[in-house]
N, C-alpha and C positions, 0 to 999 in steps of 0.2 A: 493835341493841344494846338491852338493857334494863337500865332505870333503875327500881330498885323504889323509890328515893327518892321519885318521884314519884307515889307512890300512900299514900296515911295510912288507908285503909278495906282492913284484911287479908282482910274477907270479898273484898273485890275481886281481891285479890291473890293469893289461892288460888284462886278459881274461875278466872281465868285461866290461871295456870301447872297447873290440872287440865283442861283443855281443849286447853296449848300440844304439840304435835308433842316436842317437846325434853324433856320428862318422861320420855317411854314411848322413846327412842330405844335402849336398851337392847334392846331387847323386838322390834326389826326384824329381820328373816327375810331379807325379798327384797332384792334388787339395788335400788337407789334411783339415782334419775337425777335431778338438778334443773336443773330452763332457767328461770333469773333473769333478771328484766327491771333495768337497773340505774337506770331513772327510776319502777321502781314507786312507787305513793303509798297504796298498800293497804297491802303487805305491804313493808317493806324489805327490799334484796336482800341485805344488812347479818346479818340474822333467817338467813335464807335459807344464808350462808356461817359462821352459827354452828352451825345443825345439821348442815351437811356436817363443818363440822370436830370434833363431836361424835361425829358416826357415824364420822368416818374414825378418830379415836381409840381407839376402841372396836372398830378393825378391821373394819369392815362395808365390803361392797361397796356403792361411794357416787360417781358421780360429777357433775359436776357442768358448766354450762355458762353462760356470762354474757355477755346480749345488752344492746344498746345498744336499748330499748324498755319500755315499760311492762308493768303487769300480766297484759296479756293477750298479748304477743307477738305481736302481730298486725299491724305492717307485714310487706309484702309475703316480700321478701327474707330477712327474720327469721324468719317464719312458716315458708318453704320449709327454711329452716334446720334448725327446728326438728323438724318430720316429717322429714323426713332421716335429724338425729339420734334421734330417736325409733327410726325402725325398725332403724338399726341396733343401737341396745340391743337391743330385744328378740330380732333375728336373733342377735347374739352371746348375749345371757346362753340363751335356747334352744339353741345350737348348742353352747355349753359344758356344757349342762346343768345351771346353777345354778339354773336357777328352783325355786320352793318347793313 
């Protein structure tokens, strides 16, 4: 979630949200897939389920997937999960033919 509240220096506050993913989401093409960690500490998975529902808003092919793991996905179990899901995106979005 974002709190502009907590920012009083606007140069701060525009050069981030011109950097943020969620600006340009408009402007997305391809099939988007997102695997959230829900203990990340980088990135909230929070962030994470505000661009999905952005993009799904706006009608874009968007889906999305939420693990119990940090940032990088990388217990074992999760990880296998993960490439999994991975390849069958792109098996499906190529088999469908949506890619860009």
């Amino acid at each position: 979630m974002f709190y502009p509240f907590l920012f009083t220096d606007g140069k701060l506050l525009s050069a981030m949200r011109a950097v943020s993913p969620i600006t340009y989401a408009d402007q997305v093409k391809a099939p988007v897939f997102l695997m959230l960690g829900n203990g990340d500490l980088r990135v909230p998975h929070s962030q994470g389920l505000e661009y999905f529902r952005a993009l799904k808003a706006m009608g874009k092919d968007v889906r999305v997937n939420i693990y119990d793991d940090c940032h990088p996905l990388s217990k074992t179990p999760i990880n296998v999960d993960v490439a999994i899901n991975a390849a069958l995106f792109f098996h499906n979005i190529l088999k469908e033919g949506n890619a860009p």
